[in-house]
N, C-alpha and C positions, 0 to 999 in steps of 0.2 A: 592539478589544474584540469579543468576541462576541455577536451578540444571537440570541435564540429566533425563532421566527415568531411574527408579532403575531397577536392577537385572540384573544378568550378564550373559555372554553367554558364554561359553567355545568351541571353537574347530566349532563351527557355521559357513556356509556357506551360503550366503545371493546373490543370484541373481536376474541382473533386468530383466525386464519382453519384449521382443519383439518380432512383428509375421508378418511375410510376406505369403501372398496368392497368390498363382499362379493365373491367370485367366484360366479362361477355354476356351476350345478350340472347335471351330464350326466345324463339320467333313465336308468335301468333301462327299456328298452321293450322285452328280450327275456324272455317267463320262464323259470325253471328249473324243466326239464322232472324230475318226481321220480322217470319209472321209465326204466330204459333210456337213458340219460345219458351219451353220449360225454363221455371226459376233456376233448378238445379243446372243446368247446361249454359245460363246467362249468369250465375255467378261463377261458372269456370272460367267463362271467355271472358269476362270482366277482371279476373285474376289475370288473366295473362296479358290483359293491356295495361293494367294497375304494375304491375311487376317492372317491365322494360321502362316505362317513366318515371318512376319511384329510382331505380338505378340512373336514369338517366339526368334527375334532379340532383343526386348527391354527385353523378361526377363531375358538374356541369358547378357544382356549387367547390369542389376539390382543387380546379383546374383552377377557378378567381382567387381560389387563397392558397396557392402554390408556391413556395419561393423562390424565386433566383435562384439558379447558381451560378458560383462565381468562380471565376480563375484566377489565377496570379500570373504575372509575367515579370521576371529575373533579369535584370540585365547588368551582371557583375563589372565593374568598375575598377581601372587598374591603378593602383595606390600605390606601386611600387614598394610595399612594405612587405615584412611575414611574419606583425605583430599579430598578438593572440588581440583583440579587440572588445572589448566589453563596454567601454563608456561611448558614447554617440550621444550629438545635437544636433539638431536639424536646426538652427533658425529661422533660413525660409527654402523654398525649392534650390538656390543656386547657393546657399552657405550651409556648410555641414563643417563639423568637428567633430575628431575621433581621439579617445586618449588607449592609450595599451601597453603592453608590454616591453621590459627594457624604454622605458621612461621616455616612449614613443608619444609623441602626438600628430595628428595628420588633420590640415585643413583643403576643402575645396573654396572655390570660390565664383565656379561655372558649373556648377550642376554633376560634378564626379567624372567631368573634362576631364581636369590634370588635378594635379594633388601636391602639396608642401608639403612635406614629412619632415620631422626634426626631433629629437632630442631633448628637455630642460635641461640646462647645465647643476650640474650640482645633485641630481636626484640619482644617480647611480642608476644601479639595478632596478629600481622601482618600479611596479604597476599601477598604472593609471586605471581604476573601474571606476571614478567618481567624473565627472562631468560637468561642465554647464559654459554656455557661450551667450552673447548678447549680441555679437556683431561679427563681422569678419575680424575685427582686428582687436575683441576683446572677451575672454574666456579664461576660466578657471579649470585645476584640477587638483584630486587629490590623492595619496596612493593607499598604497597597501603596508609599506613597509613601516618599520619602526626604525626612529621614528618617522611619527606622521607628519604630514607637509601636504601644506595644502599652495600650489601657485598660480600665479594671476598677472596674463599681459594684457596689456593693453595696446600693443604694436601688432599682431599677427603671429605672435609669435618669435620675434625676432629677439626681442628683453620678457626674461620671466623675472615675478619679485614675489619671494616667500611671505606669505600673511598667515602662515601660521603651522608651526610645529608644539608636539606632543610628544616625549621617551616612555610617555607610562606602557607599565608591560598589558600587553594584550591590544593595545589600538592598531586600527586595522579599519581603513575609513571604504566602506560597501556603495553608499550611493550617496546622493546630492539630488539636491529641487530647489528651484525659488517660483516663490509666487507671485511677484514681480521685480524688477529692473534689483530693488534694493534688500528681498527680504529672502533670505533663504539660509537650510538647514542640511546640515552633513549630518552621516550617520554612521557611526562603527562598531564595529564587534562590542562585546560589553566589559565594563572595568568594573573589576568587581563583583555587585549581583545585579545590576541595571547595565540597559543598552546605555551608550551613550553617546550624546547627540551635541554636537553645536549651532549657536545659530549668529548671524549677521543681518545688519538693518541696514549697511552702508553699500552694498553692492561686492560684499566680501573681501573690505580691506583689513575691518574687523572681528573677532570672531570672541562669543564667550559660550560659556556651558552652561546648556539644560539641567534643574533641577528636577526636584518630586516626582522623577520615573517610576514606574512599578517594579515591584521584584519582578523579576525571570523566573522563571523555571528550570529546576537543576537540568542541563546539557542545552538550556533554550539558546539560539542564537539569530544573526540574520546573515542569509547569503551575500555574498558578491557577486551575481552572473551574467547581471543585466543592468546595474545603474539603475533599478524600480524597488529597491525595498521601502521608498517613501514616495507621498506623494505630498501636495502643498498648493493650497489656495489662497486666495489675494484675499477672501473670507476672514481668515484664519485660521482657516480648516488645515489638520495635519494628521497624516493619516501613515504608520510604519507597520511592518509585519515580521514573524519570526517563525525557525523550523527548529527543527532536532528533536528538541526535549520539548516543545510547545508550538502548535499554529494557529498563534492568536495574532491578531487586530489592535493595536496602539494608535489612540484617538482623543486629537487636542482641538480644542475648539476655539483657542487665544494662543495663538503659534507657538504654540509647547508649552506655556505658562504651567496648565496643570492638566492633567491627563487622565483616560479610562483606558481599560481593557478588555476587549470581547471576545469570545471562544468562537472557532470557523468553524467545525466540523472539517475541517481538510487533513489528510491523515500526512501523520508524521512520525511513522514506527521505527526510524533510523534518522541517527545523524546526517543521514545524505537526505534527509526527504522533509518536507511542509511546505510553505509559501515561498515563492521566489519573487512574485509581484504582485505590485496592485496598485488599479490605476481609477482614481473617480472621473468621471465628464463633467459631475457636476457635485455639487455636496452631497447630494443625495444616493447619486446612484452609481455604484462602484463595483469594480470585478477584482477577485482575486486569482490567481495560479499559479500553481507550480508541480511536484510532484519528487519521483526518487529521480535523482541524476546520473546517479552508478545503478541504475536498473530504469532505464526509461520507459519500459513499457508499461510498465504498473501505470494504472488510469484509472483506478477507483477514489471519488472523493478526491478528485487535482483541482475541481476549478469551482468558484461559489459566487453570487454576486448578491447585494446588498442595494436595497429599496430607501434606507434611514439612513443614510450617511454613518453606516459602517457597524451600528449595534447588534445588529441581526444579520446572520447568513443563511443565503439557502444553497445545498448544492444542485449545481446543475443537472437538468435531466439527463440530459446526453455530454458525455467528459469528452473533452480533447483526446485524437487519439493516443495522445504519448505525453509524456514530460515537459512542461514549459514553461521555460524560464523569463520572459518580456508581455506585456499584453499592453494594446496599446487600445488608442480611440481613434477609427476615421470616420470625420463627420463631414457630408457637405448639403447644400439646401435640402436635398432632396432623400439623403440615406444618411444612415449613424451604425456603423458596423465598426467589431469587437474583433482586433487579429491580435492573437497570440502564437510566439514562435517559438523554436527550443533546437537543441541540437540537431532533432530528429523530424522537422519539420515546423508547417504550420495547420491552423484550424481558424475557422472567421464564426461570430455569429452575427442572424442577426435580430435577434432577440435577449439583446441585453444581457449575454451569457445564460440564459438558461437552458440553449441546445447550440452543441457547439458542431461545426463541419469539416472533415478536415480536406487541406487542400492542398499541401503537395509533401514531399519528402526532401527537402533542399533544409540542411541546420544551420542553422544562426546563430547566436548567444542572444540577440540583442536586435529591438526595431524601434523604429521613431518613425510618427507622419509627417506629412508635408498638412499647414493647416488649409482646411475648406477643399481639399483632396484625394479622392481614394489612392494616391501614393504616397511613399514614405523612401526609407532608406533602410537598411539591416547590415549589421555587421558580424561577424565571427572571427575565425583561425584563420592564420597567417595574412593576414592583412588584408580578409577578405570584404570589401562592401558591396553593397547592391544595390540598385534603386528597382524597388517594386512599383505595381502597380494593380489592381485588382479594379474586373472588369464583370461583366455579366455575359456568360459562356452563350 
């Protein structure tokens, strides 16, 4: 299991680091002479006034297309838990759901006031990494264990009811998305030589299995780190990713009907290393990331984003500094920036992931925004969450 670095931060303001230096400027110390004026001695002095405003155009034109930088500020929330935390939902600034460890679930319902923590009866020892909530009083989860079980109240938690179990060897359900109110797909480790997936139309009281998956690749798999190995549009659009032995792109354009496959360029020389997530704004344009987890600092080839709705990757110019396991989207009228977080920190961009910034050293497992906000919420170890917030320093 992975855990974050311990100890918590309250009320911490963590910004990244960037310096721009003016050049300096060479003075004019000869004057031009106005009568009697050799060519050669007026194109010196013409050089040296040509020079300082030539500099003084490009930094004048530097300084207009300079970015932001931006902070974060932490303000850890007491859940009274010391579950490991990998699933979170935000559904709006004052409802949040968290599923985790030892068959944990935790609801707010003020903004990360106070917290409900409880238990599903019947799921044992199970981990919760799979997620999704509609309301305060109605959310789904599913675990890790075998078998698999996926539960769903619709009281806040007070009655849970099983919608679906699986004993096949190897299930192991990673993440969940719906793309709206009624349509949404779980994803688990693979049976057989395909991932496999299920989906529901009923708001998940239903559930059946994906066909005509693509082979894997021998050791291919998907993580469980962060509740983002899928994503999922009210389109159709469905979009999953895998590491180990493969870091490709699985991409359905009729909510899993039938399927392609694309190569990332994101590297995956160990079972601990490929994609850990990936998240579209829109069909078209989408980021992925992740990296090794048992060697976080490797940062070559972790992060790529995609222009076509997922066929093509570029990798980013500038990689996150470390390992990162969640990437999310906060958009509001006025900005659209790209944070991804991981045990070892966070990184924002804002250029669509193609130059990524890092901003502070606080690990996570897991983040969600708040919509039309640059806040969100992050979760990790021992029952940690936070509500962020990202500002312009």
């Amino acid at each position: 299991m992975i855990e974050a670095p311990r100890g918590n931060i309250r009320g911490t303001e963590f910004t990244g680091s960037k310096s721009m230096r003016s050049p300096g400027f060479k003075q004019l110390t000869e004057p031009i002479p106005m009568n009697g004026m050799q060519t050669g001695s007026f194109q010196k002095n013409l050089l040296y006034l040509i020079v300082p405003i030539t500099f003084l155009g490009i930094m004048t034109f530097s300084c207009k297309n300079h970015e932001p930088v931006y902070s974060i500020k932490m303000d850890t929330l007491n859940t009274r838990s010391d579950a490991s935390i990998r699933a979170l939902h935000v559904v709006n600034d004052r409802v949040v759901w968290a599923g985790g460890s030892e068959s944990t679930f935790l609801l707010t319902t003020d903004g990360g006031s106070t917290w409900k923590s409880g238990t599903v009866p019947g799921a044992g020892e199970d981990e919760f990494r799979c997620i999704h909530a509609w309301s305060a009083d109605k959310a789904i989860l599913f675990g890790v264990k075998n078998p698999g079980r996926g539960y769903l109240t619709t009281t806040a938690g007070e009655y849970w009811e099983m919608v679906y179990e699986n004993s096949s060897e190897g299930i192991f359900f990673n993440s969940l998305n719906f793309a709206d109110i009624s349509r949404g797909i779980a994803l688990s480790d693979p049976l057989d030589s395909t991932s496999f997936l299920i989906r529901t139309g009923d708001g998940g009281i239903n559930w059946e299995p994906l066909d005509n998956l693509p082979k894997l690749n021998n050791g291919e798999f998907n993580f469980a780190a962060s509740n983002s190995c899928i994503d999922y549009h009210p389109s159709g659009m469905v979009w999953f990713i895998s590491g180990g032995g493969g870091a490709r792109l699985f991409r359905s354009e009729n909510h899993g009907d039938t399927w392609e496959v694309f190569e990332t360029g994101i590297a995956h020389e160990t079972p601990a290393s490929g994609i850990f997530s990936v998240n579209f704004i829109d069909d078209s344009l989408g980021i992925i990331v992740g990296g090794t987890y048992d060697n976080p600092e490797l940062n070559i080839d972790i992060a790529a984003w995609s222009a076509d709705g997922g066929r093509t990757w570029n990798l980013s110019e500038k990689m996150p500094a470390e390992y990162r396991s969640s990437v999310i989207w906060l958009e509001t009228e006025e900005k659209r920036i790209a944070l991804a977080a991981g045990k070892t920190g966070f990184d924002y961009s804002l250029d669509g992931g193609r130059t990524w910034n890092f901003l502070s050293s606080e690990g996570y497992y897991t983040v969600r925004g708040i919509d039309g906000k640059l806040e969100g919420y992050a979760a990790g170890s021992k029952g940690r969450i936070s509500r962020f917030r990202l500002s312009k320093r």
